[in-house]
C-alpha positions as CSV (number, residue, x, y, z in Angstrom):
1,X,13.9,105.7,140.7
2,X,14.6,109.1,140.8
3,X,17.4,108.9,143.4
4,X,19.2,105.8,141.1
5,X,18.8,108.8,138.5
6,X,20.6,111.6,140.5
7,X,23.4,109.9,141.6
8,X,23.8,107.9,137.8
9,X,23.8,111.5,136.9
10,X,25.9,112.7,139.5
11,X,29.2,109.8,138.6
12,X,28.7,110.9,134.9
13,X,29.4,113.9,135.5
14,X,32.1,113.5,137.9
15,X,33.9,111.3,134.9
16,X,33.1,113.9,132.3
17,X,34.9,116.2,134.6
18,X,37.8,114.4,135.5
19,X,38.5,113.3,132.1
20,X,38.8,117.1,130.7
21,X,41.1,117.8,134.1
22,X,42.9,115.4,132.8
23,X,45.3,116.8,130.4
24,X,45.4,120.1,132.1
25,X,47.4,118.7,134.3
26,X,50.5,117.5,132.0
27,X,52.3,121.0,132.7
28,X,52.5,120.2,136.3
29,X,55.8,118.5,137.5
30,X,54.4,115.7,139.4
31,X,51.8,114.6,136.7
32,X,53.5,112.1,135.3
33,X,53.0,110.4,138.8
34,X,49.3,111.1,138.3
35,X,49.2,108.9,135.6
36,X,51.1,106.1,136.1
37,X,54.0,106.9,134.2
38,X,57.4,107.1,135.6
39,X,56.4,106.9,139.6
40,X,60.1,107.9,140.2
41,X,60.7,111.0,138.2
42,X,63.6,111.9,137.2
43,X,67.5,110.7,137.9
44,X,65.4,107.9,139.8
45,X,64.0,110.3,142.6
46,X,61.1,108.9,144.8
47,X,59.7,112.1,144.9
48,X,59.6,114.9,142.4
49,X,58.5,117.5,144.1
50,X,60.5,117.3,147.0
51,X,63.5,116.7,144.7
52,X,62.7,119.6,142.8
53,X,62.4,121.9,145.6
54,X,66.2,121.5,146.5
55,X,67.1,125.2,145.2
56,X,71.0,125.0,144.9
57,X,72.6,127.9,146.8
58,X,76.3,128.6,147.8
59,X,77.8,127.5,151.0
60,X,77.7,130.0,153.8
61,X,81.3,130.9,153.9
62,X,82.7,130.2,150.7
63,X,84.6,132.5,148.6
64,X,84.1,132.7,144.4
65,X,86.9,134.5,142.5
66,X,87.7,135.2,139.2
67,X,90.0,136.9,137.3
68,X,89.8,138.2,133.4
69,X,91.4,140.3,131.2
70,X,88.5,143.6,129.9
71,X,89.1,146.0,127.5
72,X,90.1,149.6,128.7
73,X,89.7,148.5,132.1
74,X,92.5,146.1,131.9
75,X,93.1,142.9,134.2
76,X,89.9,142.7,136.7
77,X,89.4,140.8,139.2
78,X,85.6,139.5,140.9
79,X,85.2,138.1,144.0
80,X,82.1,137.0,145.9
81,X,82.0,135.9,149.9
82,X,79.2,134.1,151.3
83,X,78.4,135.7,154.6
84,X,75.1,134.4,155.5
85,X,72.2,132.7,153.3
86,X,71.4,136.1,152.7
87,X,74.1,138.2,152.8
88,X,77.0,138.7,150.5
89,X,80.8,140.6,150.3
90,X,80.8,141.6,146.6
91,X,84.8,142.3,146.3
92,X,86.5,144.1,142.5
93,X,90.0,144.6,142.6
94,X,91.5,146.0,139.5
95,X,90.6,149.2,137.5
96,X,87.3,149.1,139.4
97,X,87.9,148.8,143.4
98,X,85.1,147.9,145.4
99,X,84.4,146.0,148.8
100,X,80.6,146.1,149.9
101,X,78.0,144.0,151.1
102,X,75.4,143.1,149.4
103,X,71.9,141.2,149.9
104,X,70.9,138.3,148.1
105,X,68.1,135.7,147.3
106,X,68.6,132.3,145.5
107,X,65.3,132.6,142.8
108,X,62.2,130.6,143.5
109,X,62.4,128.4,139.9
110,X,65.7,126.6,141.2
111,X,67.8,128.0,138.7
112,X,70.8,129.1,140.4
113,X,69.8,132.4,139.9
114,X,71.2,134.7,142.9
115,X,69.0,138.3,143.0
116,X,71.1,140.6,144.4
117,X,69.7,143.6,145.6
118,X,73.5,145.6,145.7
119,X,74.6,148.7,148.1
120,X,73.9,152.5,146.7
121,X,78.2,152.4,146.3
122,X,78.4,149.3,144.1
123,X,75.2,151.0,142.0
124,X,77.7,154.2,141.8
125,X,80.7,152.0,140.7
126,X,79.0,150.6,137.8
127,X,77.4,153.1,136.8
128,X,80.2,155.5,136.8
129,X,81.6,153.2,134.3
130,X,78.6,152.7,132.4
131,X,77.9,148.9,133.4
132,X,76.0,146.5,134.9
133,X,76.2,143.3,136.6
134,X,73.6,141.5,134.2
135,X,73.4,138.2,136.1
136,X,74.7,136.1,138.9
137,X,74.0,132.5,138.7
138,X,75.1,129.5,141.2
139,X,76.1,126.3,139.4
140,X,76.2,123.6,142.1
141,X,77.5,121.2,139.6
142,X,80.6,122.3,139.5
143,X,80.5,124.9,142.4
144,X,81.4,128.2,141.1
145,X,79.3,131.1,140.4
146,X,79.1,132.8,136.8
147,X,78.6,136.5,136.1
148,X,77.0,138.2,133.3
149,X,78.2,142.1,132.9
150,X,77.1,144.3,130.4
151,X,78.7,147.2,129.6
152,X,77.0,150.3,129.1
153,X,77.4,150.3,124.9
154,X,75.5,148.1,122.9
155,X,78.7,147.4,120.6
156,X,80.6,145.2,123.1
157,X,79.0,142.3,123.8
158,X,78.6,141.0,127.5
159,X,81.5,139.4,129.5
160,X,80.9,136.1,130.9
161,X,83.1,135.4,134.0
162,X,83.8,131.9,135.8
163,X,84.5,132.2,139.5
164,X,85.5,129.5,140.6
165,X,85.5,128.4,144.5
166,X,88.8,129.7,146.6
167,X,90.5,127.1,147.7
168,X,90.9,126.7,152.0
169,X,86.9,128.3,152.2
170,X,84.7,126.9,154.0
């Protein structure tokens, strides 16, 4: 009797304890599999979590560039050169002239994000103007990059560049 007892006592609170779990896990990406919902995920995928682990990243070898029109500096040119999956040539031609290497990571969430961690000489470029490269992102959509640059007074908004990929790269 008491065994039957222990173990009736044992499956209760195994269900009490699964059914709390339960909706802590709805801010996980595969839950929906967990509960029968949508088995396929999104866009039809078998698997989410393999789908959603597809970071996109530039092609090793590919060139970004883009051109705009900034005020004081003039007509500027950007240009970004995939060396390696972790290496960069960061490239400005115009009123800022630059041609360095820089390191790079695509970030973990899948973004697009590229962290660039940029050479002592690009630091003294930009800040020697009084600006900074805000943000790099990857857009595999359409296969160009997009930077954010911010210049150094809070009266002039940030400049949002499109570079797009150079035609003949890899």
């Amino acid at each position: 009797m008491a065994h039957s007892f222990c173990s009736t006592a044992v499956v209760l609170a195994l269900h009490v304890s699964a059914t709390e779990a339960a909706p802590s896990l709805n801010f996980l990406p595969w839950s929906n599999f967990l509960a029968d919902k949508d088995w396929r995920g999104r866009g039809g995928a078998l698997w989410p979590l393999l789908q959603m682990q597809q970071h996109p990243a530039p092609a090793v070898g590919a060139t970004y560039v883009g051109t705009m029109s900034m005020p004081i500096l003039g007509k500027q040119t950007f240009m970004i050169r995939v060396l390696t999956r972790s290496h960069a040539q960061i490239t400005l031609v115009g009123a800022l002239n630059l041609d360095e290497p820089a390191k790079y990571a695509m970030s973990a969430d899948g973004s697009g994000v590229l962290e660039i961690e940029f050479s002592p000489p690009t630091l003294a470029l930009l800040w020697r103007y009084r600006t900074r490269i805000r943000s790099v992102k990857y857009s595999r959509s359409d296969d160009s990059c997009r930077l954010v640059i911010q210049p150094g007074w809070s009266w002039i908004p940030a400049f949002h560049v499109r570079l797009s990929r150079e035609q003949g790269a890899k």
